[in-house]
One Martini backbone bead per residue (centre of mass of N, CA, C, O) as a GRO file, in nm:
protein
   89
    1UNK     BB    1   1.108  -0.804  -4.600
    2UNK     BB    2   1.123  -0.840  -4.903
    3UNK     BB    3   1.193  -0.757  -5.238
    4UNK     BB    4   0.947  -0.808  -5.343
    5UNK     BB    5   0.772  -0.662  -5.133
    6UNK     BB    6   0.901  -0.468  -5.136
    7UNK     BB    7   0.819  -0.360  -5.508
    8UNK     BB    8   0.542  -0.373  -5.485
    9UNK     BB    9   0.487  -0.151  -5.275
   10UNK     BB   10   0.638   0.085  -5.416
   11UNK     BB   11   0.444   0.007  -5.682
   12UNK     BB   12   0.183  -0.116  -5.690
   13UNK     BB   13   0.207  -0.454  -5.707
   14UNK     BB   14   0.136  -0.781  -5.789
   15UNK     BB   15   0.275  -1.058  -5.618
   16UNK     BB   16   0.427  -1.357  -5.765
   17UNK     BB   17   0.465  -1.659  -5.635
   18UNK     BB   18   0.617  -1.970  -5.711
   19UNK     BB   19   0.570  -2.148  -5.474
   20UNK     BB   20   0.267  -2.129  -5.441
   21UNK     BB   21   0.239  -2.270  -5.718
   22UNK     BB   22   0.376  -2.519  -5.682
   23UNK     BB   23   0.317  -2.588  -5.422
   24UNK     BB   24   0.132  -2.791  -5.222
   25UNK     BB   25  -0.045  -2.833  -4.978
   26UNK     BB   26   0.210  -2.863  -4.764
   27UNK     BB   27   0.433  -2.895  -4.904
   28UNK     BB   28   0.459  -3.244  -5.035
   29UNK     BB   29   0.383  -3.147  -5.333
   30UNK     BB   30   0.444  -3.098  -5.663
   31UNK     BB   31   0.403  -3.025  -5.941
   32UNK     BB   32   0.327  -3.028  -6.255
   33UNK     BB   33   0.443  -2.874  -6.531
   34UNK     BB   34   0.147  -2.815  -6.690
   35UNK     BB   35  -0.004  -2.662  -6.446
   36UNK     BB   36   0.210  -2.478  -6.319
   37UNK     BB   37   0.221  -2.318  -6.622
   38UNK     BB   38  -0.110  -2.230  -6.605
   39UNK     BB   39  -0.066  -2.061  -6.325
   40UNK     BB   40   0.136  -1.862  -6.464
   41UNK     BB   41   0.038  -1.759  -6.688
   42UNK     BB   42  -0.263  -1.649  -6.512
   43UNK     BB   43  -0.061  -1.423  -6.320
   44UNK     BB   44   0.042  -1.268  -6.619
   45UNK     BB   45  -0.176  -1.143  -6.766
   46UNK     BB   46  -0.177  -0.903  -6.647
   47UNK     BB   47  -0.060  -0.588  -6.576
   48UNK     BB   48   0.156  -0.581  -6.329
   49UNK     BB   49   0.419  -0.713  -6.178
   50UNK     BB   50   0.589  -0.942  -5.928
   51UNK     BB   51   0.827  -1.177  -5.931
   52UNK     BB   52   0.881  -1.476  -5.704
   53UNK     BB   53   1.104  -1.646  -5.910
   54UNK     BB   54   1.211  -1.888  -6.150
   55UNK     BB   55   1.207  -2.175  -6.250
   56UNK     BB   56   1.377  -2.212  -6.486
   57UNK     BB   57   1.294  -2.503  -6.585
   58UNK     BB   58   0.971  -2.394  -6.622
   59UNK     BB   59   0.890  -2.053  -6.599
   60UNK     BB   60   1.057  -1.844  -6.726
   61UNK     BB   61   0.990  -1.774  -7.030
   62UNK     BB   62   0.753  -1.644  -6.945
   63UNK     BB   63   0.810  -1.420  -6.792
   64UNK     BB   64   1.042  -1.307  -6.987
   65UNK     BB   65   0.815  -1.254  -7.199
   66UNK     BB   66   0.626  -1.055  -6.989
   67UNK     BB   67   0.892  -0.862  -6.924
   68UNK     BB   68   1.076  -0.531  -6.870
   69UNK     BB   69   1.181  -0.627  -6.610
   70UNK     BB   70   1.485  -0.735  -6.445
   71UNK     BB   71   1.595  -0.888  -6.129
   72UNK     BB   72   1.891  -0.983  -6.014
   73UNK     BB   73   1.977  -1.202  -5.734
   74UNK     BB   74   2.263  -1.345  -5.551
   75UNK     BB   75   2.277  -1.625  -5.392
   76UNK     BB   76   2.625  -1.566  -5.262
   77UNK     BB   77   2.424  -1.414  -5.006
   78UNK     BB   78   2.355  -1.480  -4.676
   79UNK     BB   79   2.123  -1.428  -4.416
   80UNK     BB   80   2.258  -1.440  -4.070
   81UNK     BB   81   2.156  -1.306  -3.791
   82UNK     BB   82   2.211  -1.009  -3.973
   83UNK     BB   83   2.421  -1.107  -4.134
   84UNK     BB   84   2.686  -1.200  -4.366
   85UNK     BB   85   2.767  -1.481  -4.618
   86UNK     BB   86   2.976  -1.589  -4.809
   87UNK     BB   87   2.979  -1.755  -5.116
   88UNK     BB   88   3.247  -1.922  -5.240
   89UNK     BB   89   3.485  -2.099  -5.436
   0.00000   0.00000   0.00000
């Protein structure tokens, strides 16, 4: 279970895939940056959700416009097969 489904859990609230809004069926084409921010409007216009993904150059400004808590998780630390792979510089 990831973390953004364990923190939906947790507070029982719905989570919003920013993969699922980005990307068209089959993932084999992803959508135009303005249909896309009007998925994501969409999707957070009730209150109370939690976003999986930033898609920082499309709909970042909109989720936090309308976030009370961020929570940035690292991407410099991969689960591999159980254990963890620092990625270094």
């Amino acid at each position: 279970m990831g973390y953004a489904h364990q923190q939906t859990f947790r507070c029982q609230l719905p989570v919003v895939h920013l993969d699922v809004l980005y990307w068209r069926p089959g993932r084999k084409k992803e959508s135009d940056k303005a249909s896309f921010r009007v998925r994501v409007a969409d999707a957070i216009v009730d209150d109370g959700w939690v976003v999986d993904g930033s898609y920082s150059g499309l709909a970042f400004d909109l989720t936090l416009a309308c976030a009370d808590t961020l929570i940035v998780i690292s991407a410099r630390v991969f689960l591999i097969s159980g254990s963890t792979l620092p990625l270094g510089r």
